[in-house]
DRENDO-1510 file (C-alpha; in Angstrom, 1 decimal, always signed):
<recs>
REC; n; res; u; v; w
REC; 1; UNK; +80.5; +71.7; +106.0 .
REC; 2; UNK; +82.2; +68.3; +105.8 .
REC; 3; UNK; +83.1; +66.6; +109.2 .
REC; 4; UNK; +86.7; +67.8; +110.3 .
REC; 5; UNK; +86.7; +70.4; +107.4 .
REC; 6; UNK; +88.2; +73.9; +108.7 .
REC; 7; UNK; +86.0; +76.8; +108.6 .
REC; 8; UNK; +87.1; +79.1; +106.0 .
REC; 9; UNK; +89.9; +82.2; +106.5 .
REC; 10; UNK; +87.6; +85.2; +107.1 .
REC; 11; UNK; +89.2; +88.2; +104.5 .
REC; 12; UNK; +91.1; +90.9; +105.4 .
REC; 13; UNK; +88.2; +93.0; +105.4 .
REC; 14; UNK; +86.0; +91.0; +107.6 .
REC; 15; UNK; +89.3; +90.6; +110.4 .
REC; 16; UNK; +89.5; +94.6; +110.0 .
REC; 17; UNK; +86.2; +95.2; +110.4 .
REC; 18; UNK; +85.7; +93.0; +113.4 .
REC; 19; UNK; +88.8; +94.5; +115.4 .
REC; 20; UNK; +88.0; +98.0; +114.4 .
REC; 21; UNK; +88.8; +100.6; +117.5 .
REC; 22; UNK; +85.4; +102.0; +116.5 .
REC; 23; UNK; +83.8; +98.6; +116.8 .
REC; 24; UNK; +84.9; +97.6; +120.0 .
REC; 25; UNK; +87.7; +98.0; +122.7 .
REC; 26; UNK; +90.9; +95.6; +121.6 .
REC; 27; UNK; +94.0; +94.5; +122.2 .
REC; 28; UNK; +97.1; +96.0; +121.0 .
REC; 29; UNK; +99.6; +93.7; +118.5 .
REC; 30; UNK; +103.3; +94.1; +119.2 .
REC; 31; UNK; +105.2; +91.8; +116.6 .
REC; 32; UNK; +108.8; +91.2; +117.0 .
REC; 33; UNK; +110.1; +91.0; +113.5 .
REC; 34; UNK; +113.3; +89.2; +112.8 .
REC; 35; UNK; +115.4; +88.4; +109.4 .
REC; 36; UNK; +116.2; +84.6; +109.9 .
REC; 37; UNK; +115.7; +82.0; +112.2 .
REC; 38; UNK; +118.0; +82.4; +115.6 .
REC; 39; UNK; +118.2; +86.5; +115.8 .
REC; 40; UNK; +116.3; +86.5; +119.3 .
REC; 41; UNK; +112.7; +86.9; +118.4 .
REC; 42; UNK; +111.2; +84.6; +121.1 .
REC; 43; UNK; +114.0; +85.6; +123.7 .
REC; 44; UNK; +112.9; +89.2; +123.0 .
REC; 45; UNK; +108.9; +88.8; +123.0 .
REC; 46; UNK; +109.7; +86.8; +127.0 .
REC; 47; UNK; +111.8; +89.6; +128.0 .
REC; 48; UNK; +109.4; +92.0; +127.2 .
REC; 49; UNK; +106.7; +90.1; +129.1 .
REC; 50; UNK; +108.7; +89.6; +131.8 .
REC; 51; UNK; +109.4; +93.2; +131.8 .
REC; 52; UNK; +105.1; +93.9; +131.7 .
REC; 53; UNK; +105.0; +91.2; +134.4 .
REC; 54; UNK; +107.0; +93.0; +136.5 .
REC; 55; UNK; +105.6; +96.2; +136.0 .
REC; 56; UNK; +101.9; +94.3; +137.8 .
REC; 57; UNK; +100.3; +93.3; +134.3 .
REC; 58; UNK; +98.9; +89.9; +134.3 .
REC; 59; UNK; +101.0; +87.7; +131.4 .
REC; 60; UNK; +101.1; +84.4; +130.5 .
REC; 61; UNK; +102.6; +82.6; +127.5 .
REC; 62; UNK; +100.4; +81.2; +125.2 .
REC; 63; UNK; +102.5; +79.2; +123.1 .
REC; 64; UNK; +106.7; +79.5; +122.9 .
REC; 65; UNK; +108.9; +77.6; +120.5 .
REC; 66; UNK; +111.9; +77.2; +122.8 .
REC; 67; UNK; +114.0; +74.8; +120.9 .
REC; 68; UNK; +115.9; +73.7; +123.5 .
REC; 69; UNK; +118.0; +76.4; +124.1 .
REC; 70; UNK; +119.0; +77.1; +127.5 .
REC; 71; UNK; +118.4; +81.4; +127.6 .
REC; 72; UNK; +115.0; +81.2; +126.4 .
REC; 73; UNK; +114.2; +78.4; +128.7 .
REC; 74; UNK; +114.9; +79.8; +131.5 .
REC; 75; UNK; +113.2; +83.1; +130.5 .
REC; 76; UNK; +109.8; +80.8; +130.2 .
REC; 77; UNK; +110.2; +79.9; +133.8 .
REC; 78; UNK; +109.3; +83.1; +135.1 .
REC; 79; UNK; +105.7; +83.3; +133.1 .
REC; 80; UNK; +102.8; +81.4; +133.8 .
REC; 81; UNK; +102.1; +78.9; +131.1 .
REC; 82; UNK; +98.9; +77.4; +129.4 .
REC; 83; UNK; +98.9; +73.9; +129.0 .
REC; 84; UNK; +98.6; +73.4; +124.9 .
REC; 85; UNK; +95.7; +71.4; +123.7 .
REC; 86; UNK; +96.7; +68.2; +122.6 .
REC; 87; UNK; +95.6; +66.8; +119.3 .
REC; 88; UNK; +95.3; +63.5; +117.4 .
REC; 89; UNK; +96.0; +63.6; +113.8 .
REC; 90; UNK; +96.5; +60.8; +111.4 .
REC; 91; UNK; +98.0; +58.4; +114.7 .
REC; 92; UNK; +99.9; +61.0; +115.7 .
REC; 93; UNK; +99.5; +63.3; +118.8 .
REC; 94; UNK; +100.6; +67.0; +117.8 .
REC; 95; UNK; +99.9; +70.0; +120.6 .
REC; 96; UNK; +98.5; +73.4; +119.6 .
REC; 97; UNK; +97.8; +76.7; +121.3 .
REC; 98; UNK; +95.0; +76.2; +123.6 .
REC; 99; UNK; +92.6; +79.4; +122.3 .
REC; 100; UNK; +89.7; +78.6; +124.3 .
REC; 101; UNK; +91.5; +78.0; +127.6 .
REC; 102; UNK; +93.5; +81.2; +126.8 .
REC; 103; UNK; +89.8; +83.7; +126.4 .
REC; 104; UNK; +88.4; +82.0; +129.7 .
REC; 105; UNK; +91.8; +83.0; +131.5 .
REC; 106; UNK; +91.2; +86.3; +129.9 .
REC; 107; UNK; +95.4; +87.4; +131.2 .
REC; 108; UNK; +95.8; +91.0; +130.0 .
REC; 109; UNK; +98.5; +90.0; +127.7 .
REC; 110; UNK; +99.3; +86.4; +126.3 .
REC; 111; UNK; +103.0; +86.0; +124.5 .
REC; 112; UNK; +102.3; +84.1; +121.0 .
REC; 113; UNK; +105.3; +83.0; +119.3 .
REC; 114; UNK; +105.7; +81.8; +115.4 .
REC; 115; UNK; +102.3; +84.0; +114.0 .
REC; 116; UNK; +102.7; +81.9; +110.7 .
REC; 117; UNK; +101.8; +79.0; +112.0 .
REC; 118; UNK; +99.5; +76.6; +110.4 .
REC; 119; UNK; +97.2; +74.9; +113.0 .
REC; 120; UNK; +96.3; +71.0; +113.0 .
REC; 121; UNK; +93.0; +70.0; +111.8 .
REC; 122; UNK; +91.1; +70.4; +115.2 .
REC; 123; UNK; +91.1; +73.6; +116.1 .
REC; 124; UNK; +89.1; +76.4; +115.8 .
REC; 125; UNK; +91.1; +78.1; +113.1 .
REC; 126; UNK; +93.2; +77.1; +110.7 .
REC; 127; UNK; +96.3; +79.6; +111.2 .
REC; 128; UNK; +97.6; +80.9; +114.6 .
REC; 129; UNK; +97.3; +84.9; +113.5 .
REC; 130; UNK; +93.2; +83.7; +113.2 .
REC; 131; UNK; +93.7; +83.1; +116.8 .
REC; 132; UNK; +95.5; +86.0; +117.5 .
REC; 133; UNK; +92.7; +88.1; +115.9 .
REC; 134; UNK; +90.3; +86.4; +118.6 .
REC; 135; UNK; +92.6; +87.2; +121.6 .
REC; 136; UNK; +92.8; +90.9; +120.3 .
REC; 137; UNK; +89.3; +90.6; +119.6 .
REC; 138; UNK; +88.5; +89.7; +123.3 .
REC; 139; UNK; +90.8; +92.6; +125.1 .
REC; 140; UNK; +93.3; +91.0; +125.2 .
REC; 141; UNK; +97.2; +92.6; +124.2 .
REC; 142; UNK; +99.0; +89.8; +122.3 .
REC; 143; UNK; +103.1; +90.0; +121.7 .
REC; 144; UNK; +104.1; +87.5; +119.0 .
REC; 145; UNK; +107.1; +86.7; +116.7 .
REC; 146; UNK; +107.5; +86.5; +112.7 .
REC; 147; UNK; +110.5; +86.3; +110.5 .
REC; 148; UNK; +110.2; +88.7; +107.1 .
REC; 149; UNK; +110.3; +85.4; +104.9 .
REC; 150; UNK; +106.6; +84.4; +106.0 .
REC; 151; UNK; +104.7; +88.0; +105.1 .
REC; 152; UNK; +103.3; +86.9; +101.9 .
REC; 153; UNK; +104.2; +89.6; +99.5 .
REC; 154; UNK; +107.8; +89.3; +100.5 .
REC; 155; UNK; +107.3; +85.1; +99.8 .
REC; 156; UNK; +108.8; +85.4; +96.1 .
REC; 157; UNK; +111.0; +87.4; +96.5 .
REC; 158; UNK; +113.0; +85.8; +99.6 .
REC; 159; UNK; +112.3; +82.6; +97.2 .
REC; 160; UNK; +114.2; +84.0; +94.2 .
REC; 161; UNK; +117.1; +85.2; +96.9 .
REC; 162; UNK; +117.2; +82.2; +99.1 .
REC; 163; UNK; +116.1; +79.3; +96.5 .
REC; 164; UNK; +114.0; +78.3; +99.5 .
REC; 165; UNK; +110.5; +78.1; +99.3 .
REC; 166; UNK; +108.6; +79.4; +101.8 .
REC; 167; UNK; +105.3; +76.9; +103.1 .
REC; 168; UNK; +103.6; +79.0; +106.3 .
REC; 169; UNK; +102.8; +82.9; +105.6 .
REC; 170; UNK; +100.7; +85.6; +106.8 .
REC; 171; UNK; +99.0; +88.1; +104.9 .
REC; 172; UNK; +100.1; +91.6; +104.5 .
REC; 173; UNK; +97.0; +93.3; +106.6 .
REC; 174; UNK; +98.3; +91.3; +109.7 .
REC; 175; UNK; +101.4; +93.3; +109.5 .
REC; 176; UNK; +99.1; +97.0; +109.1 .
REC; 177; UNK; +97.1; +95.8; +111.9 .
REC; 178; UNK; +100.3; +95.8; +114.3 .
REC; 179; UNK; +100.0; +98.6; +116.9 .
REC; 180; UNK; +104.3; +98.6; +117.3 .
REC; 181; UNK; +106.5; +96.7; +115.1 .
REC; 182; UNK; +110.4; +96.1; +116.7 .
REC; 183; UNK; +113.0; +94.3; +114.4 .
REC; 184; UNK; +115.5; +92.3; +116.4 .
REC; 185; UNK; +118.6; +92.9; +114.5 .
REC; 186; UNK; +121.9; +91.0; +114.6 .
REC; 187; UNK; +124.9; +91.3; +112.1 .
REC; 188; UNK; +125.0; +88.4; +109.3 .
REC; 189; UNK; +128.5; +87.8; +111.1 .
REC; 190; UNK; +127.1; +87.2; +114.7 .
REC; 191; UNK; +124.4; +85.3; +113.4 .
REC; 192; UNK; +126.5; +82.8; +111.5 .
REC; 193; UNK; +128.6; +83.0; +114.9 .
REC; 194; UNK; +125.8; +82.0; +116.8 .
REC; 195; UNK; +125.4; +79.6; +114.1 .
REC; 196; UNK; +128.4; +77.8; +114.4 .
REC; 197; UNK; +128.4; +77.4; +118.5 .
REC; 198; UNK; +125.4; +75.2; +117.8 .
REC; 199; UNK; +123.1; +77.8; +119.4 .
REC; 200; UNK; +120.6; +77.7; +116.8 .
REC; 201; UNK; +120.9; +74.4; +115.0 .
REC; 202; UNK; +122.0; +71.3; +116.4 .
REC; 203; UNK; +125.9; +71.1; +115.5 .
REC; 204; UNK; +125.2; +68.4; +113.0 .
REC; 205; UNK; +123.0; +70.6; +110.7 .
REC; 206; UNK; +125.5; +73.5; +110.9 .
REC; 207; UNK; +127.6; +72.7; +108.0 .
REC; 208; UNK; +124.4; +72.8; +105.5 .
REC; 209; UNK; +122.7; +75.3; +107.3 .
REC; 210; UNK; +125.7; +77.6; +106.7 .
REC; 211; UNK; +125.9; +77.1; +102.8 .
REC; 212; UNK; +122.0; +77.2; +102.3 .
REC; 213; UNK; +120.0; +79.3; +103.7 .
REC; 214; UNK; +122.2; +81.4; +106.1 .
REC; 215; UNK; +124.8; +82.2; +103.6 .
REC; 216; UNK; +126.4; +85.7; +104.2 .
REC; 217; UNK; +124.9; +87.3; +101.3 .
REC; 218; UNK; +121.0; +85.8; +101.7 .
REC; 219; UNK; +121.4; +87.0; +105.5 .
REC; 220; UNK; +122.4; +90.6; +104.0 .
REC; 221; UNK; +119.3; +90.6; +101.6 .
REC; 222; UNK; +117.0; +89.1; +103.9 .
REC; 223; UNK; +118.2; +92.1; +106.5 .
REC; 224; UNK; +117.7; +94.5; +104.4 .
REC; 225; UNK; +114.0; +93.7; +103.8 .
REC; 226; UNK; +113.4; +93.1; +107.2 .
REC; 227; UNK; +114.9; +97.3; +107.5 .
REC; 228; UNK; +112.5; +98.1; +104.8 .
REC; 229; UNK; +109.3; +96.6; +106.5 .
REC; 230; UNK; +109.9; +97.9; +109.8 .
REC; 231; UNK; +110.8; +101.2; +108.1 .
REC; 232; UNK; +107.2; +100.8; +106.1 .
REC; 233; UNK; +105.8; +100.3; +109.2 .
REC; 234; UNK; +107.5; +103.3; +111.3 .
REC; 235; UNK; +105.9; +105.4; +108.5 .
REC; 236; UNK; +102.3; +104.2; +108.7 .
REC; 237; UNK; +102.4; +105.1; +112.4 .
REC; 238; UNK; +103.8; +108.7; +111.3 .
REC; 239; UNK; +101.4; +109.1; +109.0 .
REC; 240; UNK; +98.5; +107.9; +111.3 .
REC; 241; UNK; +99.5; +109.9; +114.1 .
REC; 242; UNK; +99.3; +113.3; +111.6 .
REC; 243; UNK; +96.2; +112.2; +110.6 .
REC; 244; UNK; +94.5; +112.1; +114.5 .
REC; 245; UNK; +96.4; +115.9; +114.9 .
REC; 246; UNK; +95.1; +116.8; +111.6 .
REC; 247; UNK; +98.6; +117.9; +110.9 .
REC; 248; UNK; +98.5; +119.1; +106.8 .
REC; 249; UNK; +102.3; +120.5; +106.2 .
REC; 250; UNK; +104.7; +117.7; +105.5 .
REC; 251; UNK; +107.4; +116.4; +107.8 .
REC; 252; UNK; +110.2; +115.9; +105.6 .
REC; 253; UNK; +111.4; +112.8; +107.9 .
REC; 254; UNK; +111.3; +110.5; +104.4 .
REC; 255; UNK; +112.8; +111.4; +101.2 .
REC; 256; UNK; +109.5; +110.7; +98.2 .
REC; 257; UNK; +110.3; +111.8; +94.7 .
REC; 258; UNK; +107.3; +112.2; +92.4 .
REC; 259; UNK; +108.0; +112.6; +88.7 .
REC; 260; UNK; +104.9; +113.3; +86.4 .
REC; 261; UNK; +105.2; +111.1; +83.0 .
REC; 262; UNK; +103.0; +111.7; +79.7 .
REC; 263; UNK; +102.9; +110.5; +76.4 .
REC; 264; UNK; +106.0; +113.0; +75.2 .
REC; 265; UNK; +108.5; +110.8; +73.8 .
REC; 266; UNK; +111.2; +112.7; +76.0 .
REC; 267; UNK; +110.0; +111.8; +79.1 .
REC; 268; UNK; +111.9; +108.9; +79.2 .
REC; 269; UNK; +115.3; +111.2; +79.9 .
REC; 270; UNK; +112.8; +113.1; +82.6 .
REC; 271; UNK; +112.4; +110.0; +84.0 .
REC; 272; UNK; +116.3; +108.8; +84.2 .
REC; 273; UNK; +116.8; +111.9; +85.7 .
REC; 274; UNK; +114.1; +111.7; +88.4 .
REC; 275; UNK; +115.7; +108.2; +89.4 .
REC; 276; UNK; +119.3; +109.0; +89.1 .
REC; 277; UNK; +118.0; +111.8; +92.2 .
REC; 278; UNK; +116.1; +109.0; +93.8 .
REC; 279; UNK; +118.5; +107.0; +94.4 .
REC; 280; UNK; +121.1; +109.7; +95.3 .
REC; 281; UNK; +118.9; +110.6; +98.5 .
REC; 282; UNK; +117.7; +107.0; +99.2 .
REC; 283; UNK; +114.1; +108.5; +98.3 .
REC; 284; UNK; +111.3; +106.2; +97.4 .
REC; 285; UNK; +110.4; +107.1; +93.5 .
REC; 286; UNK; +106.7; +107.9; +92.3 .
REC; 287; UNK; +105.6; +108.2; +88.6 .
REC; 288; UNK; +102.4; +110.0; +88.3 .
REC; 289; UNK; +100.6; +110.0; +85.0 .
REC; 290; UNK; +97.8; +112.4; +85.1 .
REC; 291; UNK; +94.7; +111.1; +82.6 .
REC; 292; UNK; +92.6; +113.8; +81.5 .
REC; 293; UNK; +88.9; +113.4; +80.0 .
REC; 294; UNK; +90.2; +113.3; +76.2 .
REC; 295; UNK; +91.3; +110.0; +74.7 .
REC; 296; UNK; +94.2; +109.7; +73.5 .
REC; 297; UNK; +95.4; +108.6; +69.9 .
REC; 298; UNK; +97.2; +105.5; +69.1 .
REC; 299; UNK; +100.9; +106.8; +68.7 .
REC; 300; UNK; +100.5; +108.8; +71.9 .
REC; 301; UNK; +99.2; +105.9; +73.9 .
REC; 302; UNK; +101.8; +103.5; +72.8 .
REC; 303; UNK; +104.2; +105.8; +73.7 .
REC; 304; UNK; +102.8; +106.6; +77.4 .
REC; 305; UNK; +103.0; +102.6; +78.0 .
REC; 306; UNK; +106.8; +102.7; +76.8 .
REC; 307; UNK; +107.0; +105.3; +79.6 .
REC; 308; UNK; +104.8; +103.7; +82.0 .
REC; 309; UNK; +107.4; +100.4; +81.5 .
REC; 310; UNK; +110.3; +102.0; +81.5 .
REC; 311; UNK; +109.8; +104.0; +84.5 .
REC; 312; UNK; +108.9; +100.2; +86.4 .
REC; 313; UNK; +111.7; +99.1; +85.3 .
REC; 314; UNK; +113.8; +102.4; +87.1 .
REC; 315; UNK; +112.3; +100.7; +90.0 .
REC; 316; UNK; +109.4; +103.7; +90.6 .
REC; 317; UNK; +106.0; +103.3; +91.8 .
REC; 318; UNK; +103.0; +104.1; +89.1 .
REC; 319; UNK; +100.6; +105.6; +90.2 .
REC; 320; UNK; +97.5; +106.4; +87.3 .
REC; 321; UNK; +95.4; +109.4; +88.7 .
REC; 322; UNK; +92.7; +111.4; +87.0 .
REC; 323; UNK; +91.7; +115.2; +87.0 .
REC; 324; UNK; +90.6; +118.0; +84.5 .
REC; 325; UNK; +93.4; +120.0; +86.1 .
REC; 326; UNK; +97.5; +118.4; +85.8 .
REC; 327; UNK; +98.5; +121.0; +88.6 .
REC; 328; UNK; +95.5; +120.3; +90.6 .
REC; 329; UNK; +96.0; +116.4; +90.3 .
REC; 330; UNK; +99.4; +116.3; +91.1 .
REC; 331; UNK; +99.2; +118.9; +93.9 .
REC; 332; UNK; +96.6; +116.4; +96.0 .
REC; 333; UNK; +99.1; +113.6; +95.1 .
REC; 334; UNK; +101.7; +115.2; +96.4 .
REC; 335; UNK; +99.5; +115.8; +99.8 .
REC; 336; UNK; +98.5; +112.9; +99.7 .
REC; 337; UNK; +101.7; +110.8; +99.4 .
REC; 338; UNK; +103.9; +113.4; +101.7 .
REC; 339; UNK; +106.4; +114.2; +98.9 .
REC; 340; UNK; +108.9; +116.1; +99.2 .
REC; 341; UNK; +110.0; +116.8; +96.0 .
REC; 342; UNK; +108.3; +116.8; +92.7 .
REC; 343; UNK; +110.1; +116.9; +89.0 .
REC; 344; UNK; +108.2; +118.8; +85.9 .
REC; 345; UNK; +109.8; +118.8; +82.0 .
REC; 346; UNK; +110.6; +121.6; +80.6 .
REC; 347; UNK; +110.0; +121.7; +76.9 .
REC; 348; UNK; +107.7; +123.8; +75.2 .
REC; 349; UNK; +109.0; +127.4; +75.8 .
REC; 350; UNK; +108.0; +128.5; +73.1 .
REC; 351; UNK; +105.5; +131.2; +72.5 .
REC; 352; UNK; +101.7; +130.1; +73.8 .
REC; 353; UNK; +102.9; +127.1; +74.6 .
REC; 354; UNK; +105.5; +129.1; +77.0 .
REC; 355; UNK; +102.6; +130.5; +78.6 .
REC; 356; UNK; +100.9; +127.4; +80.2 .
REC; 357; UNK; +103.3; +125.6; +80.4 .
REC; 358; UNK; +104.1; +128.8; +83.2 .
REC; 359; UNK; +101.1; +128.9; +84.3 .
REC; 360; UNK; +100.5; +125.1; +85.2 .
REC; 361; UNK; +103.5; +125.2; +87.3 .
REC; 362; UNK; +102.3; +128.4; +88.8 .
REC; 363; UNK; +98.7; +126.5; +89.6 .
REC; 364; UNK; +100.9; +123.8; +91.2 .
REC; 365; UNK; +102.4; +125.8; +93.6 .
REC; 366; UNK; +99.7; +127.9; +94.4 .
REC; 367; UNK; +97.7; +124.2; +95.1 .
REC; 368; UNK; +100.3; +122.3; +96.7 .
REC; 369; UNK; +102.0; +121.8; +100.3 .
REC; 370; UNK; +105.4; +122.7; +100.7 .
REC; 371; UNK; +107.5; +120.8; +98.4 .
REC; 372; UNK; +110.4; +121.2; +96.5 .
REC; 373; UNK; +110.0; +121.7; +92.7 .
REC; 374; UNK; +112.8; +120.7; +90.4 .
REC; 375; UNK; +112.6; +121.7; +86.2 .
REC; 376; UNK; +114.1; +120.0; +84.3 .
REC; 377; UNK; +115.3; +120.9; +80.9 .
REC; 378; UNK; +114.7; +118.7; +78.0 .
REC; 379; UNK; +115.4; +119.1; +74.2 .
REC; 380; UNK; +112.2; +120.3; +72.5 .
REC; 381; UNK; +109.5; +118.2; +70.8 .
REC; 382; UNK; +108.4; +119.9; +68.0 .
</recs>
C-alpha cells in the first residue's frame, strides 16, 4: 500500500458481518435525520445526550459542527469534549474526530455529528460512518446527524430537484444498520424564517441561499423524502420486531398493493387500475410477474416487457418471481411483502378456461394470509 494511501472502504457485507448482534455485543446507532441544513439536527442529537447524561450514562461529544450559533453552543458546554486530532494536509492544519482517543475513553455513548463526512488523509478511515462502525463495534452507543441529500440512493434524485450536486454520502446499509431513526422536522416556512434571521447562514449569504438551494418548493421535495425514509425505516423495525415474535398474520398498519401482470395484452388496463387504487390509499404498488418453467414465445414475451415498462412507468415496484404454481407464488409474495391487498384479471370465463381460472383464485386463498382480493373485469382475449 502506498505511503499515506487510505485503506480501502470495507463493503457492506463485511461492516454487517463485523457488527452483527450474533457476532458480538454492540452499540446501538440513533441517527437524527433532517431535510436541509439548519432544521436542528445537532441541537437535537446534544439534547438528547444531555438528557442520557442526566439520566447517569457516561456521554461525551465526539465531534459537533456548531457553526457558531449560540443555542447549540451552549448545549456543548454541558458535555465532556474530546480534543480533535489535529492534522497537516498540503500546509494546512485541518482537525478530525479523534477515534483512537475516543475507544481508550471507552464513554458509553459518544455524540457524532455530520456521518457523511469525508476524513483527511491521516486517519484511520477515510469516512466518519467507518469510524462510527468502530465505536459501535467497541460497545459503544453512538448518536449522530445526516441530512436525506447525503444517503446515496437519494444523491440523484435531490440532484435533479435541487440542481445541486451532492459531494459527501453514505451508503444505504448505514441507514438499515440504525437501531432508531428520528426526523427533526420544521415547516419549509420556519426554515426560511430561520433562514432570514441569519440563524443558519451568515446574513450575507441569505439572499442566494434563499433562491438556490432552500427555495420553498426544493424544501417541500426534500421533506417529503426525508417522511418517506423515516417512514422506510419505521417499517423495517415493524417488520423486524414480527419477525423475533414470529407474528405470521399481517398488521394492516401500511397500505401494499400487489397486482400480478402476464403476457395478456390486457393487462395493461389491470394495471391502470391497480395504480389508480394505489394512489387513492397512498399504498406502495407491487407488480408481480410469476415465471413458470415453460418458455415463452416471441409475441408473448415482447408483450410481457411492454407490461413490465409500463407498469415502472405507473411508478410500481417489479418484482420477477418463479413457481410451478401462480397461486402458490403469489400467495408467499404476498406473506412475504405484508400486502394487503392483491388484484387478479378476470378474463377467461369461459367454459374450461372458467374453471381454473376459479380454481387458481380458490388455491390463492386457501395459500395466502389474510388479504383483500380485488377482480377485476377485463374485456376478453380471445
Amino acid at each position: 500500500m502506498l505511503k499515506n494511501q487510505p485503506p480501502p472502504l470495507k463493503t457492506p457485507e463485511q461492516w454487517l458481518a463485523k457488527v452483527a448482534p450474533e457476532a458480538r455485543h454492540e452499540g446501538n446507532l440513533k441517527l437524527f435525520l433532517g431535510y436541509a441544513p439548519g432544521v436542528g439536527k445537532t441541537y437535537s442529537m446534544l439534547a438528547e445526550g444531555i438528557r442520557r447524561h442526566s439520566r447517569g450514562e457516561d456521554v461525551v461529544i465526539a465531534v459537533v459542527q456548531t457553526h457558531d450559533r449560540k443555542g447549540v453552543v451552549e448545549l456543548a458546554a454541558n458535555l465532556e469534549t474530546i480534543p480533535l486530532k489535529k492534522l497537516e494536509y498540503k500546509g494546512t492544519i485541518f482537525e478530525e474526530m479523534d477515534l483512537e482517543a475516543i475507544l481508550a475513553r471507552h464513554p458509553q455513548v459518544a455524540l457524532v455529528d455530520e456521518l457523511a463526512h469525508t476524513n483527511i488523509e491521516g486517519v484511520r478511515h477515510q469516512k466518519r460512518y467507518e469510524d462510527v462502525m468502530a465505536l459501535l463495534a467497541a460497545n459503544i452507543d453512538v448518536i449522530s446527524t445526516v441530512n436525506i441529500q447525503h444517503i446515496e440512493s437519494i444523491k440523484p434524485l435531490v440532484h435533479s430537484i435541487t440542481g445541486i450536486e451532492v459531494r459527501e454520502s453514505i451508503p444505504d446499509w448505514v441507514m438499515e444498520r440504525a437501531n432508531e431513526v428520528v426526523m427533526v422536522d420544521l415547516t419549509p416556512e420556519a426554515l426560511q424564517n430561520r433562514m432570514q434571521r441569519g440563524d443558519i447562514y451568515p446574513m450575507e449569504r441569505v439572499p442566494r441561499a434563499l433562491t438556490n438551494f432552500f427555495r420553498r418548493g426544493n424544501l417541500i421535495a426534500l421533506r417529503e423524502l426525508a417522511l418517506r425514509q423515516v417512514a422506510e425505516s419505521v417499517d423495517r423495525t415493524l417488520e423486524s420486531y414480527m419477525e423475533q415474535k414470529d407474528i405470521t398474520q399481517n398488521w394492516a398498519v401500511r397500505e401494499r398493493i400487489a397486482v400480478c401482470i402476464s403476457a395478456n395484452r390486457k393487462a395493461q388496463q389491470l394495471m391502470a387500475r391497480a395504480a389508480r387504487m394505489a394512489h387513492a390509499i397512498n399504498a406502495d404498488f407491487y407488480a408481480v410477474h410469476v415465471e413458470a418453467d415453460e418458455a415463452l414465445d416471441d409475441w408473448a414475451l415482447k408483450t410481457l416487457q411492454a407490461n413490465i415498462r409500463f407498469a415502472r412507468d405507473l411508478g410500481a415496484e417489479i418484482f420477477r418471481i418463479r413457481g410451478a404454481s401462480v397461486a402458490e407464488a403469489v400467495a408467499e409474495f404476498v406473506r412475504e411483502k405484508r400486502v394487503t391487498h392483491v388484484i387478479f384479471g378476470r378474463s377467461a370465463v369461459q367454459g374450461w378456461r372458467k374453471y381454473l381460472y376459479t380454481s387458481a383464485v380458490h388455491r390463492f386463498l386457501r395459500d395466502a394470509p389474510p388479504v383483500d382480493v380485488h377482480i377485476v373485469t377485463q374485456e376478453n382475449d380471445e
